[in-house]
C-alpha positions in Angstrom: 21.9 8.6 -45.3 20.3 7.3 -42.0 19.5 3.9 -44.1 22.7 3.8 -45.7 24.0 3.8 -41.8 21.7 1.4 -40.7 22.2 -1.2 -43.1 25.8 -1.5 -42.7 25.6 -1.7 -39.1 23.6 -4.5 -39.6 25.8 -5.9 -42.4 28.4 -5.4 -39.9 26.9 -7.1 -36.5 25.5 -10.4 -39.5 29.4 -10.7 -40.6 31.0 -11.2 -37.1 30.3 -14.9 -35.5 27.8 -14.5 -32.8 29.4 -16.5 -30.3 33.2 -15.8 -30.5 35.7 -17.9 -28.3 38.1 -16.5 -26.6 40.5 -18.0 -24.6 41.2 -16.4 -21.3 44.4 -16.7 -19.1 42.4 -16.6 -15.7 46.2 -16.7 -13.8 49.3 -17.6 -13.3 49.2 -21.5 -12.0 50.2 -24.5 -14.1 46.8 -25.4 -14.5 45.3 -22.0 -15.6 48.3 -21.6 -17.9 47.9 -25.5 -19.2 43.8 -24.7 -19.4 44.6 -21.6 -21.7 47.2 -23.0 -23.9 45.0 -26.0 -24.9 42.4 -23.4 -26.0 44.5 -21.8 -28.1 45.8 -25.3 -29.4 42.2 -26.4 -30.3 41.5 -23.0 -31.8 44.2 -23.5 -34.0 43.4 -27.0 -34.8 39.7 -26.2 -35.7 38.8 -29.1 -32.6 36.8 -26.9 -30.3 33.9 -26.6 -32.9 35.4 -22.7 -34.1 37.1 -21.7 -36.9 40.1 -20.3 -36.3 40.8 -19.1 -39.9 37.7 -18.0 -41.0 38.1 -14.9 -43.1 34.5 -15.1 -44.4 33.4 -12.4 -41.4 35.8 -10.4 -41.9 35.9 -10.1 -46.1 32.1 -9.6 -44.9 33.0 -6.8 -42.7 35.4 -5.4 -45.2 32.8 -5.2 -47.6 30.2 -3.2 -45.7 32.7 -1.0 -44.3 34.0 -0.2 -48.4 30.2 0.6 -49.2 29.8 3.0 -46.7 33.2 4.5 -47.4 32.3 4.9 -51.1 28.6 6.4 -50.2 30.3 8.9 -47.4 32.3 10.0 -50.8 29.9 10.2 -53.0 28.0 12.6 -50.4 31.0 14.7 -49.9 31.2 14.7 -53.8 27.7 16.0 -53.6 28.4 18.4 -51.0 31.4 20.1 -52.8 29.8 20.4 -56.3 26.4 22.0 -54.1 29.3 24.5 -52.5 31.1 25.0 -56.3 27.6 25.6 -57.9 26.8 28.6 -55.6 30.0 30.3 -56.3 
């Protein structure tokens, strides 16, 4: 179980981009506000070297999160038919 746990946290942390970009409103001045909306406008635009849309990370994340789901279940499974059996 302690593998099973360890793997997808390390499926996990290999599906989400290392360096993500956020953009950060750092106040309320035209220039701040200007600085931060052009972030967002080259996120969106794929300029500033990030993908914007990239689903790839999180069909990734999906996926490791669904395996340990489905191990968790079967465990339980396991668990219950154990508790049944010594009835």
């Amino acid at each position: 179980m302690m593998r099973l746990l360890l793997t997808t946290i390390i499926l996990t942390m290999l599906a989400q981009p290392v360096w993500a970009h956020q953009c950060i409103l750092d106040g309320s001045t035209a220039e701040a506000i200007q600085s931060y909306n052009l972030c967002k406008a080259d996120l969106a635009n794929g300029t500033a070297n990030h993908q914007a849309d990239d689903r790839s990370g999180e069909v990734a994340r999906l996926q490791a999160e669904n395996y340990a789901l489905k191990a968790q279940l079967a465990q339980i499974k396991r668990q219950l038919l154990a508790l049944l059996g010594e009835l």
